[in-house]
C-alpha positions in Angstrom: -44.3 52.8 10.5 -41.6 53.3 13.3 -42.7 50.3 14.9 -42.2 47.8 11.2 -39.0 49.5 10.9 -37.7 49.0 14.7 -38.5 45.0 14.2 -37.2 45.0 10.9 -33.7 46.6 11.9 -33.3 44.0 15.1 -34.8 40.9 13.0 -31.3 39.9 11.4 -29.4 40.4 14.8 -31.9 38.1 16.6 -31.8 35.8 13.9 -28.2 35.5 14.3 -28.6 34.9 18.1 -30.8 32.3 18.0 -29.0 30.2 15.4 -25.7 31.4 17.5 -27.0 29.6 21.0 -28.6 26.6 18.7 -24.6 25.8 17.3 -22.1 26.5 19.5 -19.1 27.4 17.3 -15.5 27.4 18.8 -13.2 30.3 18.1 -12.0 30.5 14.6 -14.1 27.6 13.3 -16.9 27.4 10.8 -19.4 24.9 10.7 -19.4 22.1 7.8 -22.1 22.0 5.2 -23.0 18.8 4.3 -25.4 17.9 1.8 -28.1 15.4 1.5 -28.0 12.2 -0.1 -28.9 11.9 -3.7 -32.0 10.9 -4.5 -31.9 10.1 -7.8 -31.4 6.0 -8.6 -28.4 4.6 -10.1 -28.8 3.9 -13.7 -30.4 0.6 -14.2 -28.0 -1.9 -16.0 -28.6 -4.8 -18.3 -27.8 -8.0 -17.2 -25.2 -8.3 -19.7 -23.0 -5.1 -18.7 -20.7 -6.8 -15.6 -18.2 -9.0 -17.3 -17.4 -11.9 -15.5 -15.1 -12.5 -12.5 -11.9 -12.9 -13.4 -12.1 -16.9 -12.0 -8.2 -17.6 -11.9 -6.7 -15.3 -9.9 -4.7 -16.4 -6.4 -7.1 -15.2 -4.3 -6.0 -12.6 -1.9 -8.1 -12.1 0.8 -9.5 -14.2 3.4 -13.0 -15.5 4.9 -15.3 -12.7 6.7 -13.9 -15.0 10.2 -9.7 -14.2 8.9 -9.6 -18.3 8.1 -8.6 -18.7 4.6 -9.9 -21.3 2.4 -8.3 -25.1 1.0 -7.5 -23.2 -1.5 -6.1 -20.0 -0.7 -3.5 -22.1 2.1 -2.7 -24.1 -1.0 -1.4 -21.3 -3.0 0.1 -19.3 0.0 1.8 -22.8 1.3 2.9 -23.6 -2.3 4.4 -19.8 -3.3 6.2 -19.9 0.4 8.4 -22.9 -0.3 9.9 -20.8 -3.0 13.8 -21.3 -3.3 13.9 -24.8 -1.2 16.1 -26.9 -3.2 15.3 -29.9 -5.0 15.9 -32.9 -3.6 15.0 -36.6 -5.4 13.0 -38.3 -3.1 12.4 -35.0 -0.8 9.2 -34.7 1.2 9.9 -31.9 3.6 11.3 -27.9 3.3 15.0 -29.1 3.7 14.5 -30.4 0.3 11.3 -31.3 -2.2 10.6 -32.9 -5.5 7.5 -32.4 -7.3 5.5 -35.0 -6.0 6.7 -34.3 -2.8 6.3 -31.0 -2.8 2.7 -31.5 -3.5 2.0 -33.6 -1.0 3.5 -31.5 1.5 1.0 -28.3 0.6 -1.8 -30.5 0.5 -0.8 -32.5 3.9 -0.6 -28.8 5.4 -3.7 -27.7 4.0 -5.6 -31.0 5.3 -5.7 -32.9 2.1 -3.8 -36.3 1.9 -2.4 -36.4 -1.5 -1.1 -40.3 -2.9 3.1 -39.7 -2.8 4.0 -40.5 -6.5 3.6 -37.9 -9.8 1.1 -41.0 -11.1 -1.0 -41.4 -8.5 -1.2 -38.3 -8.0 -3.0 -38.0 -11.6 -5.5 -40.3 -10.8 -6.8 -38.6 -7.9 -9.3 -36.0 -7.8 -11.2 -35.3 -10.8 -9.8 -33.9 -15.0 -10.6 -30.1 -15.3 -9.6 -28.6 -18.7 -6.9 -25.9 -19.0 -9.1 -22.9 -19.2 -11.3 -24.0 -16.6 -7.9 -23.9 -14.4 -8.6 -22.5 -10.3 -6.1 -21.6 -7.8 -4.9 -25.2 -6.0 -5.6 -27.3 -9.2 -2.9 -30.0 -10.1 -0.8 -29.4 -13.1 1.0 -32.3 -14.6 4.0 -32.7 -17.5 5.5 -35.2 -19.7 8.9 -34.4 -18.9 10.2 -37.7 -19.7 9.0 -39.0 -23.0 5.1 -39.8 -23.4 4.7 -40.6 -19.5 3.4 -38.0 -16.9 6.5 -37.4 -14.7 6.0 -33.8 -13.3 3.5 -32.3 -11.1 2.8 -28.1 -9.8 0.5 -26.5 -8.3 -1.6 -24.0 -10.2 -1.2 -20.5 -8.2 -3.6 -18.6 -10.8 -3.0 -16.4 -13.7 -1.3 -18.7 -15.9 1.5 -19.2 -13.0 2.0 -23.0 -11.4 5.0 -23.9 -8.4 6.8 -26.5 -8.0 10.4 -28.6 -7.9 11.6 -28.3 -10.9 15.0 -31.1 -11.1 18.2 -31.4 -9.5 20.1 -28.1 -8.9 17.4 -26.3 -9.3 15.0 -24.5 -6.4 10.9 -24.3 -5.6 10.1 -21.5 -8.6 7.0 -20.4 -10.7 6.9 -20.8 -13.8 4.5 -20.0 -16.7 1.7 -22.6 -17.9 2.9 -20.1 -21.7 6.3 -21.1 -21.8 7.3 -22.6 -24.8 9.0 -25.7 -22.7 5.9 -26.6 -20.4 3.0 -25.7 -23.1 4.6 -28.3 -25.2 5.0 -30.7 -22.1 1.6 -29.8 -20.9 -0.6 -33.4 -19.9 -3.9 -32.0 -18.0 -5.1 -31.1 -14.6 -6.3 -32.9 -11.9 -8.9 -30.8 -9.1 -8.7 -32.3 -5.4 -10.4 -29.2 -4.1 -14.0 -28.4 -5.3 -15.7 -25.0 -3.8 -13.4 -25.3 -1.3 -14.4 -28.7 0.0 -12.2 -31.2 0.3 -13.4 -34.3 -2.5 -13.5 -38.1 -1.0 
């Protein structure tokens, strides 16, 4: 019996010895728990529980390489000229107008754009207002029944562009009451982020 209780009594103190050389401890400091991973699975979801992407959104981020896409360059181009002054005829940043301005963000981005509002219409392909992505071509009958404006769709119902004389590179809402009314369709030059023929 004297020999149980003399291991007995020196078992907790060699226990604490052992773990003490296997975890060397600094002054003051006690080691962090951590727990394993869980192992039970995340609940299974039904195909129908994600909601869609929200599609029309500027995107924000670049590629996994720090390039960013046609279209993201579009958008950041379009949303830097903000506050150049309009200028009839102008195709550079001391002074835009629509068409020009358009042609500018494209030229930049790699994409040659025709000069004029109605060319510029005809190029690329029709995509319907609520199929609208970042870079699309917005155009306006600002001038009786003929399309005479163009922007540049920046996503979220937003668009840029020259508005008229004394007026500076803004954004504007596709909602207001003054351009839904003047609304004429959309051209896309940019598909997936290739550049169309």
């Amino acid at each position: 019996m004297r020999g149980r209780r003399w291991w007995t009594s020196i078992l907790p103190a060699l226990a604490v010895i052992l773990l003490a050389g296997c975890t060397p401890l600094r002054r003051g400091t006690l080691p962090t728990l951590t727990r394993s991973p869980e192992t039970t699975p995340p609940p299974a979801t039904t195909p129908s529980s994600p909601g869609p992407a929200p599609r029309d959104r500027a995107p924000e981020t670049g590629r996994m390489d720090g390039s960013r896409s046609p279209r993201e360059l579009v958008c950041a181009l379009a949303q830097g000229f903000q506050g150049v002054p309009y200028r009839y005829g102008g195709t550079t940043p001391d002074g835009f107008d629509c068409s020009g301005l358009a042609c500018y963000v494209f030229r930049e981005a790699g994409v040659t754009l025709p000069r004029t509002v109605r060319a510029q219409a005809a190029a690329g392909y029709h995509v319907s207002r609520a199929n609208l992505l970042p870079g699309d071509l917005v155009f306006f009958r600002t001038e009786g029944r003929r399309i005479s404006h163009v922007g540049i769709y920046v996503g979220e119902g937003r668009f840029v562009h020259a508005p008229s004389t004394g007026k500076t590179v803004r954004t504007d809402a596709l909602d207001d009451p003054w351009w839904l009314r003047r609304y004429a369709g959309a051209r896309r030059v940019l598909a997936d982020d290739v550049v169309l023929p």
